[in-house]
Structure formats: C-alpha cells, structure tokens
C-alpha positions, 0 to 999 in steps of 0.5 A, spaced: 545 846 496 550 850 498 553 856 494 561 855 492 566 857 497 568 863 492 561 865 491 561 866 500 562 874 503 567 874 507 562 873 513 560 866 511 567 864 509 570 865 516 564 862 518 566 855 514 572 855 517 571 857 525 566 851 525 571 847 523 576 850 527 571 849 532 570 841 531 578 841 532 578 843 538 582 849 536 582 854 542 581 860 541 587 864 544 591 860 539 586 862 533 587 869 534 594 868 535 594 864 528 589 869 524 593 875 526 599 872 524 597 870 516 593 877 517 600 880 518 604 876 513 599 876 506 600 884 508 606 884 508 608 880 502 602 884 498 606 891 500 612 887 500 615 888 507 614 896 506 612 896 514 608 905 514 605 901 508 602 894 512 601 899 518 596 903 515 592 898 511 592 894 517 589 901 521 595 900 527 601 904 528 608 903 525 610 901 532 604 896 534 606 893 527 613 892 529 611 889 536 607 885 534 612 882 529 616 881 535 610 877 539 609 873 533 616 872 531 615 873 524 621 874 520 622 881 517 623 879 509 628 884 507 
C-alpha cells in the first residue's frame, strides 16, 4: 500500500511526479524550465516580490535573479 502523498519526503514526491511527466513525454529542458519557473514564482509570492529576499532564499545573487525573471518572462508583481 502506498503512503499518502503528504506523508511522502520531498524526494518520493518529486519522484510521483517526474514519472508522470515522463509518461507524458515531457522533455526535459521543458521540465526544468517549467520547475524553475513555479520555484521562482512561490518564492515570490511567499516574500511578496521582496526580490534581495527570494535571491537569498533561493541561494542566487540579486542580479541572477532578475535575469532569470527575464528569461522566464515572469511578470515583476508590484
């Protein structure tokens, strides 16, 4: 019997949910860019955009930060 999904460490989660992607046929460049992107964005909304605050809870500089809310093209919320 499987455990429930809350019960799961964050390893067995990510797990569940790479093999679904993979039975999508999800590329994996569109993964990562899709991860990275919802990473980013739940860290903003938990610092409320406070950008010095995200880059340090995301271990990245300021200025990487904001390069890659450029790349992502994810909306400053202000």
């Amino acid at each position: 019997m499987s455990k429930k999904f809350e019960e799961l460490n964050i390893h067995q989660k990510l797990e569940n949910v790479i093999a679904e992607m993979i039975e999508k046929e999800i590329h994996l460049k569109e993964a990562q860019t899709e991860f990275e992107k919802i990473y980013i964005e739940t860290a903003s909304a938990c610092y409320k955009g406070n950008k010095t605050k995200i880059a340090q809870a995301l271990g990245i500089h300021r200025n990487t930060l904001h390069n890659r809310y450029k790349a992502l093209k994810i909306k400053s919320k202000k």
